[in-house]
C-alpha positions in Angstrom: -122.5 -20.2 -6.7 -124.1 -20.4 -3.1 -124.4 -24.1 -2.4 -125.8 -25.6 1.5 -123.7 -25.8 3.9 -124.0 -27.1 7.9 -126.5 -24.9 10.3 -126.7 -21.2 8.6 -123.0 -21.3 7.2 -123.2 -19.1 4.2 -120.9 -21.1 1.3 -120.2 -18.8 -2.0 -118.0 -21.9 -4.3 -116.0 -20.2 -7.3 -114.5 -23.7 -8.3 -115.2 -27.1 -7.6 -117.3 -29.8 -8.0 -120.5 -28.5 -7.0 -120.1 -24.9 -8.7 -118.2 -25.9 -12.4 -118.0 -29.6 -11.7 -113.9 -29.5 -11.2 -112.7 -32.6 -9.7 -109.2 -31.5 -8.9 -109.9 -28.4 -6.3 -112.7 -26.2 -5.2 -112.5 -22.7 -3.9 -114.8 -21.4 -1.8 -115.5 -18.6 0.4 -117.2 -19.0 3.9 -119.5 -17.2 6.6 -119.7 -18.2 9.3 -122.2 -17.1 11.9 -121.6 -16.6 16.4 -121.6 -20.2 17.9 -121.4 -21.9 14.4 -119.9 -25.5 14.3 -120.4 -28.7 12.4 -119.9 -32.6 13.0 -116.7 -33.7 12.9 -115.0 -35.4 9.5 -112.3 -38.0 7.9 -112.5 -36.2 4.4 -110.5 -37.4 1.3 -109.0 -34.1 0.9 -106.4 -31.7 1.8 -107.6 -28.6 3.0 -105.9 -25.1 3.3 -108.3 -22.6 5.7 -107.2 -19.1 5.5 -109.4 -17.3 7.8 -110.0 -13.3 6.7 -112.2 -12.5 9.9 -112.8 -13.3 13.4 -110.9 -17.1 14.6 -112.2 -20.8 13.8 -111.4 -23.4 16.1 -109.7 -26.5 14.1 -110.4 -29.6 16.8 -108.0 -32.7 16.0 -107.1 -35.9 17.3 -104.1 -34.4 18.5 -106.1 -31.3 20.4 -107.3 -27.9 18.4 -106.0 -25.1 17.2 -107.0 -21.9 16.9 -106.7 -19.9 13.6 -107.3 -15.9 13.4 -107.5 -13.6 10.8 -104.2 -13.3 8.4 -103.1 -17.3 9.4 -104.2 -20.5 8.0 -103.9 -24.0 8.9 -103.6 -27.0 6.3 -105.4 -30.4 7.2 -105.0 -33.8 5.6 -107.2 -36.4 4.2 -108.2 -39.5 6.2 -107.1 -36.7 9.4 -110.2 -36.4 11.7 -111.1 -32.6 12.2 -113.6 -30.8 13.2 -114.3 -26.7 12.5 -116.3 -24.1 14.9 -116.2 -20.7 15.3 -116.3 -18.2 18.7 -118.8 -15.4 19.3 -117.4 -13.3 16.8 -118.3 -15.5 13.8 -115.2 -15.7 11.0 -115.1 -15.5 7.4 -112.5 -17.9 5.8 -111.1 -18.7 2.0 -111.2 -22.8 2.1 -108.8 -24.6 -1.0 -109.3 -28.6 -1.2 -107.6 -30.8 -3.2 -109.4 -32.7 -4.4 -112.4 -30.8 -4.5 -114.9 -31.0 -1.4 -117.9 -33.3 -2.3 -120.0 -34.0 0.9 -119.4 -37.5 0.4 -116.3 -37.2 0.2 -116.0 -35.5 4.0 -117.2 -38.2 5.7 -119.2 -36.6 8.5 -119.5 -38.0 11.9 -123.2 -37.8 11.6 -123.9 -39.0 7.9 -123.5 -43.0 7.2 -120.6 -43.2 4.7 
């Protein structure tokens, strides 16, 4: 199921709470266009990125890292993170647990 994501972020969900209404985890499959990025976040959830194509950028309190194709990088709830991509775009598996609700990411820009 193709739900909205930030900017022109294609999101394809196979599980989770928008797609089957699964609580637990959601699975979801991401495209990312050049120059894409989003507000930063203090989700409620764990989230495994493992990035098929091109690089994300993970921005943390503690600096950023930068995730390529064939690595992926685990972030935990109530951390504050924030994901962009280079030139290249990137297209990325994303596994939270529990499942991504936009509420439940807590975006810089969107009263909680």
């Amino acid at each position: 199921m193709r739900v909205t994501g930030v900017g022109d972020k294609l999101i394809q969900e196979f599980a989770g709470a928008a797609s089957t209404g699964h609580g637990e985890v959601s699975v979801a499959r991401m495209t990312a266009p050049p120059g894409w990025d989003e507000p930063g976040q203090r989700p409620e959830f764990d989230e495994v990125t493992y990035v098929l194509a091109g690089e994300i950028v993970v921005e943390h309190e503690g600096g950023s890292t930068s995730v390529t194709a064939g690595e992926a990088v685990l972030t935990r709830a109530g951390e504050w993170v924030r994901y962009s991509v280079g030139d290249s775009g990137a297209d990325y598996i994303a596994v939270c647990a529990p499942a991504f609700t936009a509420t439940g990411a807590h975006r810089d820009d969107v009263e909680s």
